[in-house]
N, C-alpha and C positions, 0 to 999 in steps of 0.2 A: 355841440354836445351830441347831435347826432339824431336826437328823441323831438325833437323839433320845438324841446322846451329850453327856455332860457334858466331858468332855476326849479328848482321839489321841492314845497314844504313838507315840515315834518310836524308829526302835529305834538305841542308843546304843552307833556303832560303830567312833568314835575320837575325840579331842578337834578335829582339823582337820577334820572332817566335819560335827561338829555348830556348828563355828563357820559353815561354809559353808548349814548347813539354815537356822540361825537367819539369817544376811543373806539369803539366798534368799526367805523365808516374810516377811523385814520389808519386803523389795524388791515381793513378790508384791501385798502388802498397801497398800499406800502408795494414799493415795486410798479409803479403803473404808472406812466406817465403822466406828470400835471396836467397836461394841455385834455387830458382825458378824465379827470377828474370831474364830477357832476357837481353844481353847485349846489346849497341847498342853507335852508336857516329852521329855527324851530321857529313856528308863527303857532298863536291859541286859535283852534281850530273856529271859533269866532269871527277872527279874519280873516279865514280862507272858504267863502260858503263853498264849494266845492269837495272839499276835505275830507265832508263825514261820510261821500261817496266811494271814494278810493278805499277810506280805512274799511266801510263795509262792505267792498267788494274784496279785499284781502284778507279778514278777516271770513268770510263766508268759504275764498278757495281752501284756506285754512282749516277750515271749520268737519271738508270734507263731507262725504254723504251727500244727503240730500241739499244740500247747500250749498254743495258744490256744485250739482247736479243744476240747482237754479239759475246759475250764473251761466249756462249754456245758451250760445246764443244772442248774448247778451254784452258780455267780456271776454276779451280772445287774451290770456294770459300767452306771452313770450319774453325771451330775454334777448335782446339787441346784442349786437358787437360789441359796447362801449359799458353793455350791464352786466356779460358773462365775471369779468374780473372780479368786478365787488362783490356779486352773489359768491362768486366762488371762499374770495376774503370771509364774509360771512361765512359759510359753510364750516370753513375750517375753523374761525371761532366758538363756533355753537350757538351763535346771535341766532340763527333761522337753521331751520334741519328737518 
């Protein structure tokens, strides 16, 4: 994968949300090699104690301002070779903007 992770959870936080992740992430993907595809499952952020870390570090650069501003220092946001594609898939669907 490249990211030196084996799989991403995604944090599993209703059944119509995770149908919306999974068309979003198949939409983002289209045209892009499988062997480069990220793996990933929805897990209740329950079982991942890590999770509530990531979401509140993304939702903070999110958030902007001064929030953003905290996270300096702290989290070096980038996008790898292997994550330019799907953000971009993203992009173009208006999942993230």
């Amino acid at each position: 994968m490249g990211s030196g992770a084996s799989a991403r959870a995604l944090d599993n936080q209703d059944p119509a949300q995770v149908v919306r992740d999974r068309a979003s992430i198949a939409h983002a993907l289209e045209g892009v090699d499988r062997r480069l595809h990220p793996a990933y499952d929805h897990r209740p952020a329950s079982s991942e104690p890590m999770l509530w870390a990531a979401d509140a570090a993304c939702w903070a650069a999110g958030a902007g301002g001064d929030w953003q501003r905290r996270l300096g220092g702290v989290v070096t946001v980038g996008l790898s070779p292997l994550t330019r594609p799907f953000l971009a898939g993203l992009l173009a669907t208006g999942v993230v903007g």
